[in-house]
mmCIF file of the N, C-alpha and C atoms, coordinates in Angstrom:
data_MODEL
# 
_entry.id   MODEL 
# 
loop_
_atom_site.group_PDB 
_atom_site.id 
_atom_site.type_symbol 
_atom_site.label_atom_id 
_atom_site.label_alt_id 
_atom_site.label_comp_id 
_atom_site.label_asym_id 
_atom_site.label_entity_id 
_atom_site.label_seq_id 
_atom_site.pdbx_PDB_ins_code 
_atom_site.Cartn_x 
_atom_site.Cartn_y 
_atom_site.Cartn_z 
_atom_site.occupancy 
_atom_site.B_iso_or_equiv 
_atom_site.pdbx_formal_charge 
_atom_site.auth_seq_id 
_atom_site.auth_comp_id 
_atom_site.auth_asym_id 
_atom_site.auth_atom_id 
_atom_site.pdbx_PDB_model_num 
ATOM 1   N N  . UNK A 1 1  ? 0.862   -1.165  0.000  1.00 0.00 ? 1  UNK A N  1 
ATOM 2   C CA . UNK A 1 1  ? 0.000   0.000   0.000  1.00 0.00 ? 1  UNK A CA 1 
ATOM 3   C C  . UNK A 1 1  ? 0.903   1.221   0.000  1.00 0.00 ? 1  UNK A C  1 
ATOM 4   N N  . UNK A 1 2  ? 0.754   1.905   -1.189 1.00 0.00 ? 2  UNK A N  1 
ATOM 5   C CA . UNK A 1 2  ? 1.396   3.179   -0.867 1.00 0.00 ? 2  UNK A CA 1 
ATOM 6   C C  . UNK A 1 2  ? 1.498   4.285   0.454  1.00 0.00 ? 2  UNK A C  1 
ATOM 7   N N  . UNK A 1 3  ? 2.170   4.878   0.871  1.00 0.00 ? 3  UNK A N  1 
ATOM 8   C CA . UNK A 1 3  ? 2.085   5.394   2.325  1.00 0.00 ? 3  UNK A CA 1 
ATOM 9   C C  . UNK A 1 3  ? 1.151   6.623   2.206  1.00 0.00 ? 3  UNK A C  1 
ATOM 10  N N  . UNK A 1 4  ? 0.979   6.929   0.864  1.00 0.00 ? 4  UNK A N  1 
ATOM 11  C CA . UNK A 1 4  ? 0.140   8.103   0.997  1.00 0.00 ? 4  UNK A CA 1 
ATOM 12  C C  . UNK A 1 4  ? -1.045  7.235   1.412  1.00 0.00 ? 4  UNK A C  1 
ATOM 13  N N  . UNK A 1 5  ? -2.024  6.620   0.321  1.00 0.00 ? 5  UNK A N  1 
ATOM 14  C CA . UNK A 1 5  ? -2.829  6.005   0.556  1.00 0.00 ? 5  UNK A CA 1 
ATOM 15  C C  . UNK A 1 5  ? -3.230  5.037   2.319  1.00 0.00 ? 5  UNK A C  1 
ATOM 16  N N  . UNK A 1 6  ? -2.030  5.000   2.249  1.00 0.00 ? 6  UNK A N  1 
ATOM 17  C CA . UNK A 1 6  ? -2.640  4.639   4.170  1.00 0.00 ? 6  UNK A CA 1 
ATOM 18  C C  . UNK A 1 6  ? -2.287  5.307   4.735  1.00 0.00 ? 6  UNK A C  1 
ATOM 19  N N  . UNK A 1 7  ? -2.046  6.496   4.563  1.00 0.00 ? 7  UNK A N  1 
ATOM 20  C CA . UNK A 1 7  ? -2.301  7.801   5.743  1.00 0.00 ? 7  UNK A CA 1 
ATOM 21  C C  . UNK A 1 7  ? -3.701  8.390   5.179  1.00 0.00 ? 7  UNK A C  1 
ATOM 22  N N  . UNK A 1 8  ? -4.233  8.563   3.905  1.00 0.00 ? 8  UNK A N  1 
ATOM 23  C CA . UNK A 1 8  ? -5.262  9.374   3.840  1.00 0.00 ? 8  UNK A CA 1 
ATOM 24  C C  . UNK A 1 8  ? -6.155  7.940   4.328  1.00 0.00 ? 8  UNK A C  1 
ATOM 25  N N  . UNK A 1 9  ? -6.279  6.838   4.200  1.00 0.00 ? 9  UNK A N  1 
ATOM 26  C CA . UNK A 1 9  ? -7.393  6.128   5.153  1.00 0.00 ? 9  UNK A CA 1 
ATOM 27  C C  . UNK A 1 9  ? -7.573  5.845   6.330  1.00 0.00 ? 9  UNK A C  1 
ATOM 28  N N  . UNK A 1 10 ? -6.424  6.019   7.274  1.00 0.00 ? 10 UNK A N  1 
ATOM 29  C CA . UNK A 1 10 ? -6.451  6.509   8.514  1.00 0.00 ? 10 UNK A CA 1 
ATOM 30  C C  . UNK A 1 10 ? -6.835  7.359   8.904  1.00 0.00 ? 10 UNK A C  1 
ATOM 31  N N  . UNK A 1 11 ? -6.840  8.298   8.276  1.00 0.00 ? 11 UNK A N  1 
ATOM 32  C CA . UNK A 1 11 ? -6.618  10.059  8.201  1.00 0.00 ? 11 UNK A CA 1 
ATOM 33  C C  . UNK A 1 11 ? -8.724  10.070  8.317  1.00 0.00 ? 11 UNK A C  1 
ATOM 34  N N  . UNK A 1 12 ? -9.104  8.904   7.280  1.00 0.00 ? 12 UNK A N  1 
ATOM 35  C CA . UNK A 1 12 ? -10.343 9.381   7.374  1.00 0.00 ? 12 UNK A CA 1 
ATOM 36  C C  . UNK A 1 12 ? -11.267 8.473   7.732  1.00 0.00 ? 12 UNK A C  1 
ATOM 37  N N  . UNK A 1 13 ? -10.549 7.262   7.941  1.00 0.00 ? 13 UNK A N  1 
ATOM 38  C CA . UNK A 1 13 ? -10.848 6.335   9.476  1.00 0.00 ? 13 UNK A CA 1 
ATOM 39  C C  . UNK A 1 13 ? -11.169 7.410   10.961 1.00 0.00 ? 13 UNK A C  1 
ATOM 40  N N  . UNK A 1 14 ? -10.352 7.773   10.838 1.00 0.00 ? 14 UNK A N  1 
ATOM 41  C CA . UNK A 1 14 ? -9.998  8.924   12.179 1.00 0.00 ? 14 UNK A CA 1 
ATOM 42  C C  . UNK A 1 14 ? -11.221 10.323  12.434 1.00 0.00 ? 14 UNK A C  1 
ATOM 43  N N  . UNK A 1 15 ? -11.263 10.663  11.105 1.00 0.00 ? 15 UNK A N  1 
ATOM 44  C CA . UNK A 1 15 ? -12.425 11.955  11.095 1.00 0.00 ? 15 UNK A CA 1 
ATOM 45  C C  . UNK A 1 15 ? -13.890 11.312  10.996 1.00 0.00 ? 15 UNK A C  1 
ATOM 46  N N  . UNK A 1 16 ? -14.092 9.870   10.564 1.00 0.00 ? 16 UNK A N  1 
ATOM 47  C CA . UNK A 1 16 ? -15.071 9.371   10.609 1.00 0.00 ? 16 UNK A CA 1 
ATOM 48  C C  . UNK A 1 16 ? -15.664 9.052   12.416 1.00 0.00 ? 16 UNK A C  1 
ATOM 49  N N  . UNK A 1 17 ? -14.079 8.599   13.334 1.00 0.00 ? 17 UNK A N  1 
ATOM 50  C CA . UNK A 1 17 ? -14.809 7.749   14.217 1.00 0.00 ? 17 UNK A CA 1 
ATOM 51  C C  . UNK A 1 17 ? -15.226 8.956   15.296 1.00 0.00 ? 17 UNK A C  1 
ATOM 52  N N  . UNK A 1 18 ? -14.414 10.580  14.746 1.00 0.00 ? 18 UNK A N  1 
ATOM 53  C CA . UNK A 1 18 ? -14.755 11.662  15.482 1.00 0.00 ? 18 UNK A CA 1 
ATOM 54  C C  . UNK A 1 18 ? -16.206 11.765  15.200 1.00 0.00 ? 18 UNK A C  1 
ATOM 55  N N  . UNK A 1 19 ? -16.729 12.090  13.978 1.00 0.00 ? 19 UNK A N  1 
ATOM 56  C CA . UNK A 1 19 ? -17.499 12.338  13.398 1.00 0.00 ? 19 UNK A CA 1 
ATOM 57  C C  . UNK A 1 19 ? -19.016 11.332  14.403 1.00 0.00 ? 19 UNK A C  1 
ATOM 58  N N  . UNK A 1 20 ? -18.430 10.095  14.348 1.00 0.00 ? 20 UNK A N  1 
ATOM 59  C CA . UNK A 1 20 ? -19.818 8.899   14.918 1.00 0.00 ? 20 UNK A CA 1 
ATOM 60  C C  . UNK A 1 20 ? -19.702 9.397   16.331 1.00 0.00 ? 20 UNK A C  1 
ATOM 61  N N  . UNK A 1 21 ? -18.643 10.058  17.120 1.00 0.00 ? 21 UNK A N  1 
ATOM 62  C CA . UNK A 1 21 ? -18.621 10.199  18.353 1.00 0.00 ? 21 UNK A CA 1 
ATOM 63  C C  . UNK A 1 21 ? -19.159 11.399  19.087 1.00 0.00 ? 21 UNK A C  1 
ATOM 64  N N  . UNK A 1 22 ? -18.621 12.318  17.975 1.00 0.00 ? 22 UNK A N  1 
ATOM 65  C CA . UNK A 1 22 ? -19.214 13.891  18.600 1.00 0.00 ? 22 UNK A CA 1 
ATOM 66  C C  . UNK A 1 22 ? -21.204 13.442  18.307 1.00 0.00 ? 22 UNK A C  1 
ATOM 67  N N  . UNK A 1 23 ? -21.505 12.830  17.213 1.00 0.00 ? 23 UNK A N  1 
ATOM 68  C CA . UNK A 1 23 ? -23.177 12.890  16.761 1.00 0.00 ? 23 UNK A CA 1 
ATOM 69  C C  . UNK A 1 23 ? -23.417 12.240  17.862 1.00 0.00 ? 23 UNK A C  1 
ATOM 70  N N  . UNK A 1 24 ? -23.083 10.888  18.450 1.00 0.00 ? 24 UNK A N  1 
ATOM 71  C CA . UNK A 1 24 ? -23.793 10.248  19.360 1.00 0.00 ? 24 UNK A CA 1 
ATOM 72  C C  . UNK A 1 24 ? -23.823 10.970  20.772 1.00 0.00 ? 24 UNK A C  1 
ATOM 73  N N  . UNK A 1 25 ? -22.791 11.513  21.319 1.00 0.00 ? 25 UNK A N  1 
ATOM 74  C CA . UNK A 1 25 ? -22.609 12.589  22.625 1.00 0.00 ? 25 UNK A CA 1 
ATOM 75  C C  . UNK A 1 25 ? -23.949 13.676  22.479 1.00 0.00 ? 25 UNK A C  1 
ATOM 76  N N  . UNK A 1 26 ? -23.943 14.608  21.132 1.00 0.00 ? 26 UNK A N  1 
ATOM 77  C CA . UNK A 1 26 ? -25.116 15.183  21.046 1.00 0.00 ? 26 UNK A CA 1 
ATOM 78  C C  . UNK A 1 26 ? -26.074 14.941  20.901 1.00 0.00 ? 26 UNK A C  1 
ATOM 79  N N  . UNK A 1 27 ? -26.788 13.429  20.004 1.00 0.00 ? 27 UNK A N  1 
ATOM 80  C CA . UNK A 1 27 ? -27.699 13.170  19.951 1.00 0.00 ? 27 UNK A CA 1 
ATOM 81  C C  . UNK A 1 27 ? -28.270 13.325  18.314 1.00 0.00 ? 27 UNK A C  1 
ATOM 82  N N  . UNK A 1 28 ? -26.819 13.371  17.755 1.00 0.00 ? 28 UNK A N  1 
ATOM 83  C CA . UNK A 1 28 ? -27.198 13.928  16.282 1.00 0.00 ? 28 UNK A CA 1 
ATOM 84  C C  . UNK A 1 28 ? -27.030 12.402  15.225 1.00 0.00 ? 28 UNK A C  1 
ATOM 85  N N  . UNK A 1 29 ? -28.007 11.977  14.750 1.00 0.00 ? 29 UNK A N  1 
ATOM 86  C CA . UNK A 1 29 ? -28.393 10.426  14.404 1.00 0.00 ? 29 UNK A CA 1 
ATOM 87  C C  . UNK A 1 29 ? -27.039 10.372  12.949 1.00 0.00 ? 29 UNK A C  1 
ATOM 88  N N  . UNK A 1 30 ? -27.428 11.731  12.264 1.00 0.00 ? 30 UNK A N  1 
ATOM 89  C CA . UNK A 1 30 ? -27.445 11.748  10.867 1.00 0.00 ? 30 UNK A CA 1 
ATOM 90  C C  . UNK A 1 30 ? -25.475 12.198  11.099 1.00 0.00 ? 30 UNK A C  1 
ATOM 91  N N  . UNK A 1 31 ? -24.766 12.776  11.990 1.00 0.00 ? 31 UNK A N  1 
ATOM 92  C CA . UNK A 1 31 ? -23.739 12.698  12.009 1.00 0.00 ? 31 UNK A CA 1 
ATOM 93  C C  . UNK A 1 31 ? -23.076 11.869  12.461 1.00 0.00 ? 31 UNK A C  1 
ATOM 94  N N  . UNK A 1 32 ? -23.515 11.332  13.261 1.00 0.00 ? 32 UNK A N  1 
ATOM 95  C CA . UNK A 1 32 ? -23.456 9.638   14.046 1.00 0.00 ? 32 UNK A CA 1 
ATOM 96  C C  . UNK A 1 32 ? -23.034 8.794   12.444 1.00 0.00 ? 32 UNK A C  1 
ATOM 97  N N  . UNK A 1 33 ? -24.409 8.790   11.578 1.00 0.00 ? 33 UNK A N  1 
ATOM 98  C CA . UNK A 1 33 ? -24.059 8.379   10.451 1.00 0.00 ? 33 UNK A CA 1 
ATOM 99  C C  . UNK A 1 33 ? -23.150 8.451   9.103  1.00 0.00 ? 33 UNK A C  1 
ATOM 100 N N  . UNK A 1 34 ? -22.929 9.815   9.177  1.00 0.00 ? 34 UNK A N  1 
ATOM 101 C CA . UNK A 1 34 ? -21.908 9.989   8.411  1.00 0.00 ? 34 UNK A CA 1 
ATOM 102 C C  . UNK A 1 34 ? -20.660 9.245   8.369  1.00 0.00 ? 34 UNK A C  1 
ATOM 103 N N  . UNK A 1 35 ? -20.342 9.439   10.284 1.00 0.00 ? 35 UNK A N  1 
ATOM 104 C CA . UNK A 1 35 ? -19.102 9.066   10.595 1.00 0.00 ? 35 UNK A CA 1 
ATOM 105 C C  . UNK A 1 35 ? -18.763 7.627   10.281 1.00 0.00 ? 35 UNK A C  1 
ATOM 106 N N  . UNK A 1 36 ? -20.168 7.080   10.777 1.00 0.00 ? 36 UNK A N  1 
ATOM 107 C CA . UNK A 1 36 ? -19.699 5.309   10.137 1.00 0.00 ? 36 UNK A CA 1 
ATOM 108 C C  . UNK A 1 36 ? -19.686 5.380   8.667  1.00 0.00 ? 36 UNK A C  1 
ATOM 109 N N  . UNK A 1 37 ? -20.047 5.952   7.657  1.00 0.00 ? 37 UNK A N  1 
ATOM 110 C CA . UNK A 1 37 ? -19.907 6.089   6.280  1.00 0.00 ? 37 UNK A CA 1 
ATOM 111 C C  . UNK A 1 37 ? -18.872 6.183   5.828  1.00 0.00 ? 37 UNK A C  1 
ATOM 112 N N  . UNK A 1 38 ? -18.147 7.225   6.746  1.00 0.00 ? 38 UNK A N  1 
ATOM 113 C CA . UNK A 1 38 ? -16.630 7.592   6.410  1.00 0.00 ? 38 UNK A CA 1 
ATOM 114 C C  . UNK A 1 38 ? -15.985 6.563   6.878  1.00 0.00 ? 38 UNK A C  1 
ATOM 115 N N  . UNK A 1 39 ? -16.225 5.990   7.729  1.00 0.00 ? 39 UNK A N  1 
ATOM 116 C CA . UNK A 1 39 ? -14.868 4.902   8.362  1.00 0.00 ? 39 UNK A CA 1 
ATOM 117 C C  . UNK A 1 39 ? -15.235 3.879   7.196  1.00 0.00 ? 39 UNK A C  1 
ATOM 118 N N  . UNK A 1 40 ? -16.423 3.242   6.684  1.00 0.00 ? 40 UNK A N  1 
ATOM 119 C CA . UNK A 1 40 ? -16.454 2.191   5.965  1.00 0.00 ? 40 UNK A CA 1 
ATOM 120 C C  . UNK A 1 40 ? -16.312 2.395   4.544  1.00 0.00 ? 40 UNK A C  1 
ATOM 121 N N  . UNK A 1 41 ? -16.358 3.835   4.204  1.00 0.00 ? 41 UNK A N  1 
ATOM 122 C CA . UNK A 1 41 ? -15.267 3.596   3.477  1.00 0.00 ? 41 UNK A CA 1 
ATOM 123 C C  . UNK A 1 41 ? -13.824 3.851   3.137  1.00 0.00 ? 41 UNK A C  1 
ATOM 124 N N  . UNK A 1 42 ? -12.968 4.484   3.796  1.00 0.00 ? 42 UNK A N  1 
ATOM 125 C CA . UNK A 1 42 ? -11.869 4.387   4.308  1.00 0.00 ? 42 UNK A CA 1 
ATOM 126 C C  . UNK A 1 42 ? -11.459 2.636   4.508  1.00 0.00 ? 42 UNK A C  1 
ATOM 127 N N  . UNK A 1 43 ? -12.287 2.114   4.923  1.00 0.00 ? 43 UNK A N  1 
ATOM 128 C CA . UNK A 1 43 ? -11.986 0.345   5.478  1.00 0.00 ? 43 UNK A CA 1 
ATOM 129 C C  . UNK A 1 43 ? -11.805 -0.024  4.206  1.00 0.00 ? 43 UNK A C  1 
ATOM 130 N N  . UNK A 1 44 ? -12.730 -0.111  3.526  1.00 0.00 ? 44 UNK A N  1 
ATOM 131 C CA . UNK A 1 44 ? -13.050 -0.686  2.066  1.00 0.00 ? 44 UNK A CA 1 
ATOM 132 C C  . UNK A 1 44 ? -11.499 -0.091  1.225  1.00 0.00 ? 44 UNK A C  1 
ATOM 133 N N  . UNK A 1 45 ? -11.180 1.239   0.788  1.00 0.00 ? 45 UNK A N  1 
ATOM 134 C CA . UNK A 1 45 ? -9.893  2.132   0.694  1.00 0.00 ? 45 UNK A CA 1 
ATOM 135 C C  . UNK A 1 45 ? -8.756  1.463   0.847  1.00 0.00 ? 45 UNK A C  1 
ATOM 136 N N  . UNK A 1 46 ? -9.060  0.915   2.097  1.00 0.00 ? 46 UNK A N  1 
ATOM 137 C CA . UNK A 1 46 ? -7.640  0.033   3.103  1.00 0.00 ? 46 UNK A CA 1 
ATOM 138 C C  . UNK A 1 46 ? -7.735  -1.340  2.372  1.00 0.00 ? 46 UNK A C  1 
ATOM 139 N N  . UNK A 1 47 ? -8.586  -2.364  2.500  1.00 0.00 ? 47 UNK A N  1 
ATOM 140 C CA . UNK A 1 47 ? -8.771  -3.278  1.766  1.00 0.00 ? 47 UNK A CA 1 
ATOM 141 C C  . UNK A 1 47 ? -8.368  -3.627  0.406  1.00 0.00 ? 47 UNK A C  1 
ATOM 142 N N  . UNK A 1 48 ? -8.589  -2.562  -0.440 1.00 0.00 ? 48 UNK A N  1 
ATOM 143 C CA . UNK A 1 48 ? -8.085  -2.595  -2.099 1.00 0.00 ? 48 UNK A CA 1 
ATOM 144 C C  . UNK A 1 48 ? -6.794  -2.366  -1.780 1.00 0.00 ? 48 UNK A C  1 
ATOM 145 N N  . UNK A 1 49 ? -6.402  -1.200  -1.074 1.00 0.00 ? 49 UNK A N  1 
ATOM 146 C CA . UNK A 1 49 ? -4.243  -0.805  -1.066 1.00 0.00 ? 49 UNK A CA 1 
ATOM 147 C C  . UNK A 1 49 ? -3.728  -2.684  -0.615 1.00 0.00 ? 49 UNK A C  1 
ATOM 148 N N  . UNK A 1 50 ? -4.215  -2.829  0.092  1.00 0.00 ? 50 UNK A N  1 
ATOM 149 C CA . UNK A 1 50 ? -3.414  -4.257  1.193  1.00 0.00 ? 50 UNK A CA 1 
ATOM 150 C C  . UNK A 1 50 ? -3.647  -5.395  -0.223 1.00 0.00 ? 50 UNK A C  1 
ATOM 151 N N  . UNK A 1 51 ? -4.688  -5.206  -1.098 1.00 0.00 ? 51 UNK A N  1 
ATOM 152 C CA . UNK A 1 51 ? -4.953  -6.632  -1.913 1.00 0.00 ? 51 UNK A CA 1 
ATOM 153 C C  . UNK A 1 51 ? -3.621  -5.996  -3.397 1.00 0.00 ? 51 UNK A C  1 
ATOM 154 N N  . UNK A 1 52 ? -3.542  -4.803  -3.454 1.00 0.00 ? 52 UNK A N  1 
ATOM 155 C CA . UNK A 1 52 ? -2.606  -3.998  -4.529 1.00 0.00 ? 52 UNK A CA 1 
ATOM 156 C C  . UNK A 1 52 ? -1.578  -4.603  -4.181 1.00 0.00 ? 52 UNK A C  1 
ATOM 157 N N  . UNK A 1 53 ? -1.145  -4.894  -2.974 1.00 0.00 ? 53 UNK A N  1 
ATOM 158 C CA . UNK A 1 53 ? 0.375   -4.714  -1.895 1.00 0.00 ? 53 UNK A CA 1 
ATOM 159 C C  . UNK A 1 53 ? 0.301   -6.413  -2.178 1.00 0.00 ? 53 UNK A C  1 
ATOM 160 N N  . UNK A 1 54 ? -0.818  -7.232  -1.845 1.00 0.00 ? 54 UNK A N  1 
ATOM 161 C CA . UNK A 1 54 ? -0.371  -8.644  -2.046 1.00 0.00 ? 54 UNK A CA 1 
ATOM 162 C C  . UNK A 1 54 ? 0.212   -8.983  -3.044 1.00 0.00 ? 54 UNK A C  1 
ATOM 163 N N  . UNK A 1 55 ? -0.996  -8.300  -4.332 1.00 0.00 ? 55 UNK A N  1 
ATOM 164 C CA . UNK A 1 55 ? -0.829  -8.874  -5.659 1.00 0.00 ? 55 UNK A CA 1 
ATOM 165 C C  . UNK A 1 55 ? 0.839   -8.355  -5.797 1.00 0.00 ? 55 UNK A C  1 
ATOM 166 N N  . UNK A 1 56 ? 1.153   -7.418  -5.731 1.00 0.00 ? 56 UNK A N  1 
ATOM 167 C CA . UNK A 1 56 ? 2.941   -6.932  -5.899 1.00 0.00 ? 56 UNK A CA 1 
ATOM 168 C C  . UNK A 1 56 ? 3.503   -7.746  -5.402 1.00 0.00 ? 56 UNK A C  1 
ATOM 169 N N  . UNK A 1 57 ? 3.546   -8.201  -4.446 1.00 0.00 ? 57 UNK A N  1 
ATOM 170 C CA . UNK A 1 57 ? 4.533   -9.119  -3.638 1.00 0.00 ? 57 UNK A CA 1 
ATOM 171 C C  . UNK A 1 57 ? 4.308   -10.351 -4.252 1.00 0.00 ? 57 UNK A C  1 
ATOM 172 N N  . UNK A 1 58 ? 3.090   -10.719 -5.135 1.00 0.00 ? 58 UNK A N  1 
ATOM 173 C CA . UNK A 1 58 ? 3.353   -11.965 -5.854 1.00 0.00 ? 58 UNK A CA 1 
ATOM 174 C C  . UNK A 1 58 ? 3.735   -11.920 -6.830 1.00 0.00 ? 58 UNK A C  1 
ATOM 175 N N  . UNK A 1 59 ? 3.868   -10.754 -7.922 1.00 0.00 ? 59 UNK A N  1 
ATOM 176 C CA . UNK A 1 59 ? 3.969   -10.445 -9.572 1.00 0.00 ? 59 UNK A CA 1 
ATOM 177 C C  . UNK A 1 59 ? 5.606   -10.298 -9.609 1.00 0.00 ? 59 UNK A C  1 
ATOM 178 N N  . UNK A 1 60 ? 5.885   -8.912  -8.040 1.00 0.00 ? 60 UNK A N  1 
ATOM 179 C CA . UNK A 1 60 ? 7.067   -8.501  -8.294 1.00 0.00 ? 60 UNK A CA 1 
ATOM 180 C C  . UNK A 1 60 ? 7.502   -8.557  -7.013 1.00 0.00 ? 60 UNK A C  1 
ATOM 181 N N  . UNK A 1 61 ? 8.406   -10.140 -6.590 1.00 0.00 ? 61 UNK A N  1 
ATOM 182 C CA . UNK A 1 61 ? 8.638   -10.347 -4.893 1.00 0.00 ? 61 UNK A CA 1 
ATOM 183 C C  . UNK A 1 61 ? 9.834   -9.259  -4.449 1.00 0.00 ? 61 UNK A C  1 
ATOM 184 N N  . UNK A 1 62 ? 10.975  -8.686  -5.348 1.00 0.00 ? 62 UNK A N  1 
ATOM 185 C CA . UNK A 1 62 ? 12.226  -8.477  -5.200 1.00 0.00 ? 62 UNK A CA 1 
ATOM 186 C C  . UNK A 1 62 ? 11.843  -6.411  -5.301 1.00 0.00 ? 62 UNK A C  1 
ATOM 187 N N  . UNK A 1 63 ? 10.781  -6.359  -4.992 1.00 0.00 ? 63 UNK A N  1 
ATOM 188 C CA . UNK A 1 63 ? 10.569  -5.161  -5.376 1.00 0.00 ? 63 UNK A CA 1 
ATOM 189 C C  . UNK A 1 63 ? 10.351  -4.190  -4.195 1.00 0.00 ? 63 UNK A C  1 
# 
């Protein structure tokens, strides 16, 4: 996985789980929701870099 790419899905792993935390403290459903939106897809984000990173390590091991 490129390092950019897993810092910006952390990056928005991170603003997502703010995001589900500040809505639920206030009581706000629909920012609550966002935030899990953002983390899942950020997850999903993470998932494709790590399957990019396998397939390399099988095409091109010395790389």
């Amino acid at each position: 996985m490129s390092d950019n790419g897993k810092l910006n899905a952390k990056v928005d792993q991170i603003k997502g789980k703010v995001k589900e935390t500040i809505g639920h403290a206030v009581g706000n459903e629909r920012l609550e929701a966002e935030g899990r939106a953002e983390q899942a897809g950020a997850d999903v984000r993470q998932a494709g870099e790590k399957a990019k990173d396998a397939a390399k390590d099988v095409f091109h091991p010395h790389d």
